[in-house]
N, C-alpha and C positions, 0 to 999 in steps of 0.2 A: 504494500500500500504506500504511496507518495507518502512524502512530507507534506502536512498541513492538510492532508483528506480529512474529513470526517468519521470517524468511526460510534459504534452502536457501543450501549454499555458501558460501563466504567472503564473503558480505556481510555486511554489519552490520547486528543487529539491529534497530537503531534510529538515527536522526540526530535532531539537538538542533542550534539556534543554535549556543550555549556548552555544554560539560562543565565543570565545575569539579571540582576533586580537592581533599578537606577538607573539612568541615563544621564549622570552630570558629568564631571570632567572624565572619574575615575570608569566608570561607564563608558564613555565613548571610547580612549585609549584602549581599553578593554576587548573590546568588538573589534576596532583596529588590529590590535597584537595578534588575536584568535581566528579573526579572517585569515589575515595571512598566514597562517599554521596551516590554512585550509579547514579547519573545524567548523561546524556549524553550530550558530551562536543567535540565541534569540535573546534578545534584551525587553523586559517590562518594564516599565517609566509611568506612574501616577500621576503625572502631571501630562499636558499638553504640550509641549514642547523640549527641548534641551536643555542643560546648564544646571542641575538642580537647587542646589543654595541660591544661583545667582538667577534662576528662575520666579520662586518663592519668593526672594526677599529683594522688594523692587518699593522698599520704605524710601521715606524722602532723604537724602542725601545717602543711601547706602552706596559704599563703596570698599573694595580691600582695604586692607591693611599692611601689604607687604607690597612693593614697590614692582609695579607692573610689567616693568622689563625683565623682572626674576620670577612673576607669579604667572607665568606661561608653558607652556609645554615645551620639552627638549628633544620630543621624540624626531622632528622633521627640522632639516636644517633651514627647507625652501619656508616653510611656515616660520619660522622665529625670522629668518631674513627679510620676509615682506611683509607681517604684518605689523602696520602702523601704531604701536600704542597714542593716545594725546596726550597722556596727564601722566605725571607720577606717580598718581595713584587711580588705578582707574575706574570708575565710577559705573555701578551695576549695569546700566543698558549699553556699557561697551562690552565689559566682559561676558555679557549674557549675547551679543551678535560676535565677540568672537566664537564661541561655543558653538553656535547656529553656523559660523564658516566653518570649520572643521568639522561640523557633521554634514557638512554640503562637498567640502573639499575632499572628503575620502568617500564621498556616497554611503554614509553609516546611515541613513535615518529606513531604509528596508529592510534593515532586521531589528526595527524598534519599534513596538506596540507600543504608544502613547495612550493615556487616558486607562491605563490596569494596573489598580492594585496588586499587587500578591497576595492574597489571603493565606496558603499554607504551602508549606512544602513537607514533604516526608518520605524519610529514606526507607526503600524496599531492601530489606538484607539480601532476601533471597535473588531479584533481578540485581544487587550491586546499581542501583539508579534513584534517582528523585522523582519522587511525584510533586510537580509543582500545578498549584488553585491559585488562576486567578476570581477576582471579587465576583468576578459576570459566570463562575461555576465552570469554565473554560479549565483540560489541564492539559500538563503537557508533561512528556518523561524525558530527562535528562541525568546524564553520565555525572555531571557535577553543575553546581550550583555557586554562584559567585555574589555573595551582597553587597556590593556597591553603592550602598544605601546612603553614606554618608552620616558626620558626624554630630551636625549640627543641620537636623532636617525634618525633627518631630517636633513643631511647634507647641509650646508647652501655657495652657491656660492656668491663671491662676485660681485655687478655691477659695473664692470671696464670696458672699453670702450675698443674694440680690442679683446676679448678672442678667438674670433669664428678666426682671421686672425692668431693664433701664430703658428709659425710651428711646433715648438718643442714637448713633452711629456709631458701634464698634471697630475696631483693627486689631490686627496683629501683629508686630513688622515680621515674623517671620512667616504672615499668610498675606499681604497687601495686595488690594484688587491690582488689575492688569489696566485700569484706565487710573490718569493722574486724578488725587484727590487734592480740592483745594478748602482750605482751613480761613479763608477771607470771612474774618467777621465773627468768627466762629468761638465760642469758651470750648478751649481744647484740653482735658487730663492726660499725661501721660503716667501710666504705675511701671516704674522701672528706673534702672540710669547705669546699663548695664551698656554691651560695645551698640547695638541699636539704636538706644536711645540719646546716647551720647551723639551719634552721629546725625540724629534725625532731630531733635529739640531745638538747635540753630535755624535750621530751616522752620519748621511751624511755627518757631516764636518768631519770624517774621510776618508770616498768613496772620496768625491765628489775634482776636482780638485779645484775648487772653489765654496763657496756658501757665498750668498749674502740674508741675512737676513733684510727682510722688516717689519720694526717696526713704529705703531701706537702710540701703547700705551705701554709701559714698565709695566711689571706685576710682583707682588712679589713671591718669590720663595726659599726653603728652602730646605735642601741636603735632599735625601731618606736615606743617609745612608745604602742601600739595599746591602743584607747578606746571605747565603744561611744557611737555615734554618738546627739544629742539632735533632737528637731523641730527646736530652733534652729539647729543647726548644720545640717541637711539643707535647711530653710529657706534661709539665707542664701547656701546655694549655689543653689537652684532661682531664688530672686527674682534672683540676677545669672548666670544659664547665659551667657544668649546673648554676654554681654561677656566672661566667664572662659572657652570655647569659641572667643572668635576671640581671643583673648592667646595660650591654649594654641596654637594653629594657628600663628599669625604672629610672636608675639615671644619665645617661647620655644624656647631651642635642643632640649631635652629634649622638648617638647612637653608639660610639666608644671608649671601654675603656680603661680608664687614669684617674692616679692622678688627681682630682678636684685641681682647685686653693681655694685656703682660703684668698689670702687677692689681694689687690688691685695692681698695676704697680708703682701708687704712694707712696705704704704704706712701701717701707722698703728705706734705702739707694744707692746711684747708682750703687755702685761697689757692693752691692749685687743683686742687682737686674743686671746689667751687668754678672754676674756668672751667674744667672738661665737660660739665654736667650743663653750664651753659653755654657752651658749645654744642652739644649732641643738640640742647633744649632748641637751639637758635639752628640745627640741620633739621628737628623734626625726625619722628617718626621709631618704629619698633627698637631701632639701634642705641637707646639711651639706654637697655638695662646690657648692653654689652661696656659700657663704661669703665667696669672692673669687672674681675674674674671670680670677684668671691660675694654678688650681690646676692645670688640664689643661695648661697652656701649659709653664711655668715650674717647672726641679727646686728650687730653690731655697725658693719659693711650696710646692710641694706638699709639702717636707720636714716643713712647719710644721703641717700638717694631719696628717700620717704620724704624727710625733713626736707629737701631739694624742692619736691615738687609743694612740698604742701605749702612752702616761703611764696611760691609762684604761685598761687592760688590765694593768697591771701593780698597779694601784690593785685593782681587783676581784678577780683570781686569786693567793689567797692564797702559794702555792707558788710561789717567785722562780724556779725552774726551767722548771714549768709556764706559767707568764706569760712568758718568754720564747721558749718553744718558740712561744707562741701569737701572737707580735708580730710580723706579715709584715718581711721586711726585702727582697724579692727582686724589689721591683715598686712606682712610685709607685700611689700611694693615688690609685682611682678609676680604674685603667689594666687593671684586669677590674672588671667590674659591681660595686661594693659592694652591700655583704649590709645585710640588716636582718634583726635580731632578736628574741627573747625572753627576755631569759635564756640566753646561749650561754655568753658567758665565765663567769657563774657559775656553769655548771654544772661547772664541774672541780673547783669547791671539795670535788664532793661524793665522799664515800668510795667509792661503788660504778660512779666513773666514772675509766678511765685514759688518757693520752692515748702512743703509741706514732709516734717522728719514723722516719718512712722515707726521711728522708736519711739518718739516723743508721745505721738499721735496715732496711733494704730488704725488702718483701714477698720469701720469696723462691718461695715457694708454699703454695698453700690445700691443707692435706689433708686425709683425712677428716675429721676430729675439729674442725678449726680453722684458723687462717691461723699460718706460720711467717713471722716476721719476725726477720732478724737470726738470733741464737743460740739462738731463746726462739719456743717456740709457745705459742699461746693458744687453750686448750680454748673454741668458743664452740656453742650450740646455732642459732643464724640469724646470718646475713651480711647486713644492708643495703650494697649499694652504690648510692654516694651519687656517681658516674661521669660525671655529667653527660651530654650529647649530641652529637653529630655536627654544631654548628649550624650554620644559615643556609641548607647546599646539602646534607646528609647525608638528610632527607625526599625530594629532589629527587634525588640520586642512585641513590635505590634503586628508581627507577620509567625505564625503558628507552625514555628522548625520543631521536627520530631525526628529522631534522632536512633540508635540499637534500641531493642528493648519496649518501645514505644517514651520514649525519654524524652519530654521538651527542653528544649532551649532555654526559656524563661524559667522552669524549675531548678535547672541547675545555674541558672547564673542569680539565684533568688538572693543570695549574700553576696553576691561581687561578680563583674564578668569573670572567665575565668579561660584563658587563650595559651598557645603555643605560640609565639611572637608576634601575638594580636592575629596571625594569621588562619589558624585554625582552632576546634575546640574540641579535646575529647569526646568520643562518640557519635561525634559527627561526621562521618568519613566523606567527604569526594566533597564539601560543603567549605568554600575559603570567605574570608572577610577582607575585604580594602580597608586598612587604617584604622583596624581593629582596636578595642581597647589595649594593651599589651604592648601597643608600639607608637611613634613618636607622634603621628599623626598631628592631632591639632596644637603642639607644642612644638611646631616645624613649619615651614614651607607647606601649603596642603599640595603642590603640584610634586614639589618631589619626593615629598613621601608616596604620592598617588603612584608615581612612574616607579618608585621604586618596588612597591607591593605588583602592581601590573607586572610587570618585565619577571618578577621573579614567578610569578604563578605562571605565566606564560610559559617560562622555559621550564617551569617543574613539569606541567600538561607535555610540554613537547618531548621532555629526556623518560616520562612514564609512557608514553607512545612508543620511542623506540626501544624499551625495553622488554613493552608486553604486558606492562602494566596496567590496572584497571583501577586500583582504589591506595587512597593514600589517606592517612587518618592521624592525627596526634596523639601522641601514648601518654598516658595519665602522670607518669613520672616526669618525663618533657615539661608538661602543663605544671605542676605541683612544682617545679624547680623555677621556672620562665616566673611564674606569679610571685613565687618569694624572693626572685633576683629584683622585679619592678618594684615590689615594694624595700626591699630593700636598701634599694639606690636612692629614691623618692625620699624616707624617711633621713637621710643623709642631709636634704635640702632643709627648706624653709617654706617650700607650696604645700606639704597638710594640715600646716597652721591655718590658712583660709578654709572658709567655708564656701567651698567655688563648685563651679558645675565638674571640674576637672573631679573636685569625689563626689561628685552628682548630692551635693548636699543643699540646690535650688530642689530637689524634688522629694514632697514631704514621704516618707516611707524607704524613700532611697538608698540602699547600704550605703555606707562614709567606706570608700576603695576609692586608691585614689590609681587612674584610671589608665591615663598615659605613660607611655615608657619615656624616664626621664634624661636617659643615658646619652641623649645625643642621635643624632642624624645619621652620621659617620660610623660610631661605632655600633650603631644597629645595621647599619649597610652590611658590616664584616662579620655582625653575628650570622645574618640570615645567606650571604654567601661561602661561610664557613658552612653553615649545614648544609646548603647544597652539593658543596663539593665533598663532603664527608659519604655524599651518599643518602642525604636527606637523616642527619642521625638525628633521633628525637620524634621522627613519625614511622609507622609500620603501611608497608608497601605491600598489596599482595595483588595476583594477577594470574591468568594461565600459563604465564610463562613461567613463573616462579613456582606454583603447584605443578608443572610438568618436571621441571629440573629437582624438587625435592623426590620426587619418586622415585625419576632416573636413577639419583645419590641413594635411595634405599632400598 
């Protein structure tokens, strides 16, 4: 029977090599890599189109974080060489139409079912394959299964009492209609002030005739400096790629290059170390927590960078009140994502913008009319919630993986994800994850962490094809060693001192794991090519070629 006939029954529609689940960066590359393997590869996309994150979250000023001539793809030389970045930083409706060229430029959008959820997938022991459900009752069988899902992709609402009663116009930033919304005239709340809302409260406190900013927790934040990019400077990154692409890979822990620091926060005098901080402050952008070597390490070191910023926050925000509401004090600097800006802190200068502390004041619910905080409501006409996400396993959670034994997913990761180099999970064989918890993922470059996970799953599929292999799986000892090395490392720093999404502790019920592998870019690079060349040591490989040759030998 063809591919894609219909069949009677509980069978499946269709089989495919690989499924993949997501069509944003790590998705397309993906389909890319495993085309040319000659594999057949269907990919499910929930959404309407490409790009995922940068699909979804189309809030007013969103934009990256990491510098657009590095936050690209390395796979194609003719692609980095021609396309145009504008800006330094580049602003969601460019990177969301490069996304849409590279799935035009390699012909990927005819093996992408847009608008299908996944509902479940589940592995058959006895076929060695996936049964993957989508939402519309559609299934299909595949060899292996790839989640591509993405880190920060499960927009997460908050439980305030009242939402279903408000009258008014809700958002999300990370669900924002697809036509521009304008705020002219309008009392706007925002509940958040997290990297979204940071980037999008400049902008509607220009629309908006009022907005009223709801703040938890006060987060650190440093100017983008963002610049619209010259020939020259696109230039002088295209004539040195191939060498800035393997620094970025191998000697940078972020996966984003910059000047390394050489010495320590403590190790020089104040006023010079005062210079360097404003200098990073006055270049703008992620590169101020590489200043010294020992900010993530050291409270001491990181106090000096804290103090840094929160002097400069009290310098811009005219209101001694307000500049100290605004001056994080609850979490070393750099120990949740730092923010980059536009204009954040001086937008409270301005009159038709209030800022409301919910330690002080506690939401205590949204009623019709507005959100009651404290003693005092606040008439507003739209709510953005600025909420953040479920990250790292919260995409991954809400799709029904069953596993040996009939074994879910979510049962076993009920205390903590639980990964062989974020890449795979015990029990779950022929079934891999992009950027899994376990590995550096959103503590990096999301491009080269992406290309790096791709490239290796790719040539693991490719070197288990010429072998004869069928199934590849993480062994529980692998996993039980990987998990207490990540936390290991982690616990060395100063990041499980926050209460950040990185140990999913924005999500009430959420085990405190803290989530990411903290090790570095580089030295995850040579863990994950160390085991490949070992022979994949740490996963169990079985296949007819290997059941034929143990016989043989017996």
């Amino acid at each position: 029977m063809a591919m894609g006939e219909t069949r009677t029954g509980n069978e499946p529609q269709a089989r495919y090599d690989v499924v993949v689940v997501g069509a944003g960066f790590a998705g397309l590359y993906l389909l890319h890599r495993l085309r040319g393997q000659g594999l057949s590869v269907r990919v499910f996309e929930q959404g309407s189109g490409v790009g995922g994150t940068w699909y979804w979250n189309r809030y007013p000023g969103a934009r990256c974080d990491v510098e657009s001539m590095q936050y690209s793809y390395s796979f194609s030389d003719k692609l980095q060489q021609q396309w145009d970045w504008s800006e330094r930083y580049a602003p969601q409706p460019e990177i969301l139409a490069y996304a849409n060229h590279v799935a035009d430029r390699f012909d990927l959008r005819r093996d992408i079912q847009f608008d299908t959820r996944v509902e479940s997938a589940v592995f058959d022991e006895t076929a060695r394959r996936w049964r993957v459900t989508t939402a519309d009752g559609e299934t299909s069988s595949a060899q292996f299964v790839v989640l591509a899902t993405g880190c920060l992709s499960n927009a997460r609402m908050p439980n305030i009492a009242g939402i279903a009663d408000y009258a008014g116009k809700t958002y999300h930033t990370g669900h924002w209609p697809h036509e521009p919304i304008d705020f002219t005239g309008q009392r706007v709340g925002v509940i958040g002030t997290g990297s979204s809302a940071i980037q999008s409260i400049p902008l509607i406190a220009e629309q908006a005739s009022q907005l009223v900013v709801f703040q938890r927790t006060a987060n650190f934040s440093v100017p983008a400096r963002n610049a619209p990019l010259t020939p020259e400077d696109r230039k002088q990154f295209r004539d040195n790629y191939p060498e800035i692409r393997r620094i970025a890979r191998e000697e940078m822990r972020n996966g984003i290059v910059t000047a390394p620091p050489e010495k320590g926060a403590l190790d020089e005098p104040d006023e010079a170390r005062r210079r360097n901080y404003e200098g990073r402050w006055t270049r703008g952008g992620l590169t101020f927590m590489a200043a010294y070597n020992n900010l993530a390490l050291e409270k001491a070191a990181n106090d000096t960078a804290a103090d840094f910023v929160r002097a400069k926050i009290a310098e811009i925000v005219k209101d001694p009140v307000v500049a100290k509401l605004l001056q994080p004090d609850s979490h070393p600097i750099g120990s949740k994502r730092i923010c980059v800006d536009t204009d954040y802190y001086a937008t409270f200068n301005r009159d038709n913008v209030e800022l409301v502390d919910l330690r002080a004041d506690p939401i205590e619910q949204i009623t019709r009319l507005g959100v009651r905080a404290g003693d005092k409501e606040y008439p507003l006409d739209a709510i953005v919630f600025a909420t953040g996400f479920d990250a790292m396993t919260g995409s991954v959670a809400k799709i029904g993986i069953k596993g040996r034994n009939g074994r879910t997913l979510n049962a076993k990761w009920a205390e903590g994800p639980r990964t062989f180099l974020g890449l795979m999970s015990e029990g779950f064989p022929n079934l891999f994850l992009i950027t899994g918890p376990g590995s550096p993922s959103v503590l990096s470059n999301m491009i080269v962490s992406i290309e790096q996970h791709v490239d290796w799953i790719a040539d693991c599929l490719a070197d288990m094809r010429r072998q004869g292999l069928d199934c590849i799986e993480a062994t529980k000892e692998a996993e039980d060693n990987w998990v207490a090395h990540v936390n290991e490392v982690a616990s060395g720093t100063l990041y499980p001192q926050a209460n950040s999404w990185y140990m999913g502790a924005n999500v009430p019920g959420k085990p405190r794991v803290f989530m990411p592998y903290i090790g570095g870019v580089g030295v995850y690079r040579q863990i994950c090519n160390d085991v490949a060349t070992s022979g994949y040591q740490g996963f169990a490989l079985s296949g007819d070629a290997i059941t034929k040759r143990a016989a043989a030998s017996s």
